[in-house]
N, C-alpha and C positions, 0 to 999 in steps of 0.2 A: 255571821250570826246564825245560832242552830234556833230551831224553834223547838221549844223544849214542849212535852207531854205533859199535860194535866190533866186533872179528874173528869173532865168534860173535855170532847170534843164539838170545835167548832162547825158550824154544819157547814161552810166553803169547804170544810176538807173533808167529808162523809164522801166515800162512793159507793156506787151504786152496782151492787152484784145480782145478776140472775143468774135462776136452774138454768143448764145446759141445755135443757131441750127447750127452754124459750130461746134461747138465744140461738139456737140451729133453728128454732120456724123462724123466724122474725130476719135472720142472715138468707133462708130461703123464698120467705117472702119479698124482701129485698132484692135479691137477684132477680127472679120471674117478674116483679114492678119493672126493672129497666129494661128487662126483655121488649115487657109491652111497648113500655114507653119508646125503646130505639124505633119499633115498629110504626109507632104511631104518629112520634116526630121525631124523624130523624136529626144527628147529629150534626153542627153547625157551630163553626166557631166562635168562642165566644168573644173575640175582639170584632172580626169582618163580618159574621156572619153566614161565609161561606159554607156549602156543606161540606163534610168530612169525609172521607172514604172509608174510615172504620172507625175504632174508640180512638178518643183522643176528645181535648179540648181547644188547641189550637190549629189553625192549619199551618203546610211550611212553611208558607209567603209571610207569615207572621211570627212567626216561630223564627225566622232566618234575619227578620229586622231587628232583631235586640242587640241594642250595642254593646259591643265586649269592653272590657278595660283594658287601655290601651298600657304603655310602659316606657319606662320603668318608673317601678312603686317603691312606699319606702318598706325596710323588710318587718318591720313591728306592726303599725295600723295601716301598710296597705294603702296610704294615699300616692298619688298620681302624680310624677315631677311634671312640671310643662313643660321642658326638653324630650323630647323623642331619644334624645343620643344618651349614652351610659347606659352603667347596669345598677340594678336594683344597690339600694345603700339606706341606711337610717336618716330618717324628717328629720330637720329644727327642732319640731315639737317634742318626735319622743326622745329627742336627745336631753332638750331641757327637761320634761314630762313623763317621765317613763310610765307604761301604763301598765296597768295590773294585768293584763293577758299577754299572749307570749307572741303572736300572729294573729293577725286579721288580714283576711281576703274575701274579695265580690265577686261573682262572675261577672257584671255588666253596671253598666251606667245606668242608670236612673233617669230618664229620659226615653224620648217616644214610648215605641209599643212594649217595651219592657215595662216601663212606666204606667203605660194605660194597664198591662195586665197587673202588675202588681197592687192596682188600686182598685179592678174589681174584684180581685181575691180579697184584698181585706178590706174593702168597705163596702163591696155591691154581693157582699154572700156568692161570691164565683172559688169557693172550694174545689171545686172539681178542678181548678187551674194549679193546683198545690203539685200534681202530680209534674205537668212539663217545666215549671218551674224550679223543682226540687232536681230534676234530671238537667237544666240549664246551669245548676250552680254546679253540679256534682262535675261535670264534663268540661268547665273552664275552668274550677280549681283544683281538681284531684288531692282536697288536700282529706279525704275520706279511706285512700285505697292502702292494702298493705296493712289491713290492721292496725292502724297506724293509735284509733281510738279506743278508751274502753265502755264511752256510752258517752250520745249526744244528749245534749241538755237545750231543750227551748227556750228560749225567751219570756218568764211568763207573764200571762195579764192578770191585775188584779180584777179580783171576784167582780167589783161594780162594771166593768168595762166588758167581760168575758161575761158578764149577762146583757148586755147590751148590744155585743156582737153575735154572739151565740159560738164563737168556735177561736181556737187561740190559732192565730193563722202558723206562727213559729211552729207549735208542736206539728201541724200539718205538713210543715216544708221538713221538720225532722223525720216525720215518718219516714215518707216519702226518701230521705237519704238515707233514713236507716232500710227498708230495705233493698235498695239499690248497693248497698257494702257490707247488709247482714251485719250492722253493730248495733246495738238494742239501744234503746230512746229513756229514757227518765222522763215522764211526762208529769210527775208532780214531785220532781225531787228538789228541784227550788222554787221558792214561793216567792209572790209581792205581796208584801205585810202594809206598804202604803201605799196611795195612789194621791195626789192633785189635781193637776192641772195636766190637758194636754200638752205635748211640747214642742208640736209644729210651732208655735209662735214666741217660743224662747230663743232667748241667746245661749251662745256655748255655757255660758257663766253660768247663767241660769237654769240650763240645761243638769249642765253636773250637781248645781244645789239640789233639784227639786226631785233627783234619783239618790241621794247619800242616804243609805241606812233603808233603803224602800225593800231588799231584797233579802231574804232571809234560807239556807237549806235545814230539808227536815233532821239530819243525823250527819253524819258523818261516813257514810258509807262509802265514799269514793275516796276517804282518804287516802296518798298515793298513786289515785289513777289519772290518768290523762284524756282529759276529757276537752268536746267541740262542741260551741256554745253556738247554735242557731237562730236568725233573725230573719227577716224579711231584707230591711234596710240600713245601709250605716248613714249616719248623718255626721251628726257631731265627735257621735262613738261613746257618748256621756252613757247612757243606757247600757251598754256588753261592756265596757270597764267596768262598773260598779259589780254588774253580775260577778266579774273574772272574779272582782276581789273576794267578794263574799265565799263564793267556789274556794278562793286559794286560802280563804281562815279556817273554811271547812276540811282543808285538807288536801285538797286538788294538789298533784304537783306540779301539772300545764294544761293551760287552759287557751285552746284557741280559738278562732271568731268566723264564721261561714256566714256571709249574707248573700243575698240571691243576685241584691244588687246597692250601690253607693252612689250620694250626688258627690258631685264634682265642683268645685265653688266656682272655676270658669265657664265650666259650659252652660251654653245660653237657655238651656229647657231645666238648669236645676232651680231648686229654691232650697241653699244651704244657706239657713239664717245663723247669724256669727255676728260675734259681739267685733 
């Protein structure tokens, strides 16, 4: 679905442009504030507490407990066989189910201190964790390097939720990879035209219903290109399918899936709710 132009714009999609020289005091105010600030209370991480020895948000002791995914996966959505032995091969599911993206992959589990950081970045306003985070995905999937993209695409929120959070956490973790691989970010080139219900407390079923038709891009621009659609978390995967497709009516030739991290329906610290 494109969202087509009309005689009015809608004011969710208005941005906000200043003169240059506000925006160079306000970037130097900005720095000289953290200046103070590191001086005043030093930096401390923000899962332990511990202090930090320079910038950064985590320390290593916590930075080094996020659990990786382990293998072999399946090669479309990336889920987890229970066998240790063999090599990567296509699920059940997307054999019956093929899905509108081409690749999906996590860096880590979803559980403990991944877990704990992933959920004060998007619910306790710990933004400044966008940064190790986006560097934890980039360095267990490599699936960024070599040019491989022509521009990440976030996940986005719609307007009622992203005023209520104050920051769309996906576009953050996209920064964040975009410039660690120098590929440029689309930060409002797909839009959510609907929103519901949360969907922690859905089923898969449920899940896919209550995203069909939610995701809309503004033009066409990326027709052809190959683009890497950014999330936080994979759960059910209902949410980054529907995006892919939308992506792939708009034009997209491939569209693939980067989450920072994924639950696992055996392991004991997830909650994948499934019909």
């Amino acid at each position: 679905m494109i969202l087509k132009r009309s005689g009015l714009t809608a004011p969710a999609f208005r941005s906000l442009t200043l003169p240059d020289s506000i925006g160079r005091l306000l970037r130097s105010a900005t720095y000289l504030f953290a200046q103070v600030f590191d001086v005043m209370l030093p930096r401390v991480c923000m899962l332990c507490g511990d202090p930090l020895p320079g910038p950064g948000a985590l320390c290593r002791d916590c930075y080094g407990r996020f659990e990786t995914i382990p293998g072999p996966v399946c090669t479309c959505c990336g889920a987890v066989f229970p066998s240790p032995q063999g090599s990567d091969h296509l699920c059940g599911e997307c054999i019956a189910r093929p899905a509108h993206y081409d690749c999906a992959r996590s860096a880590g589990v979803y559980a403990g201190e991944l877990r704990r950081a992933i959920q004060q970045f998007k619910f306790r306003r710990g933004s400044m964790l966008a940064g190790p985070l986006a560097e934890f995905a980039a360095n267990l999937t490599g699936l960024g390097r070599n040019g491989r993209y022509d521009a990440l695409v976030p996940v986005p929120l719609h307007t009622q939720r992203l005023r209520s959070r104050g920051y769309n956490q996906s576009l953050l973790l996209a920064q964040g990879l975009g410039r660690l691989w120098s590929v440029p970010v689309e930060r409002d080139f797909l839009l959510r035209i609907s929103w519901r219900v949360p969907q922690a407390s859905l089923s898969r079923q449920q899940r896919r219903r209550a995203v069909a038709g939610a995701f809309a891009c503004r033009d066409r621009r990326h027709a052809g290109a190959r683009l890497l659609l950014v999330d936080d978390v994979f759960t059910s995967g209902a949410t980054v399918n529907e995006c892919a497709r939308t992506l792939k009516r708009c034009g997209a030739a491939a569209v693939d899936v980067l989450t920072v991290a994924r639950t696992l329906k055996d392991h004991p610290e997830c909650q994948l709710l499934s019909a």
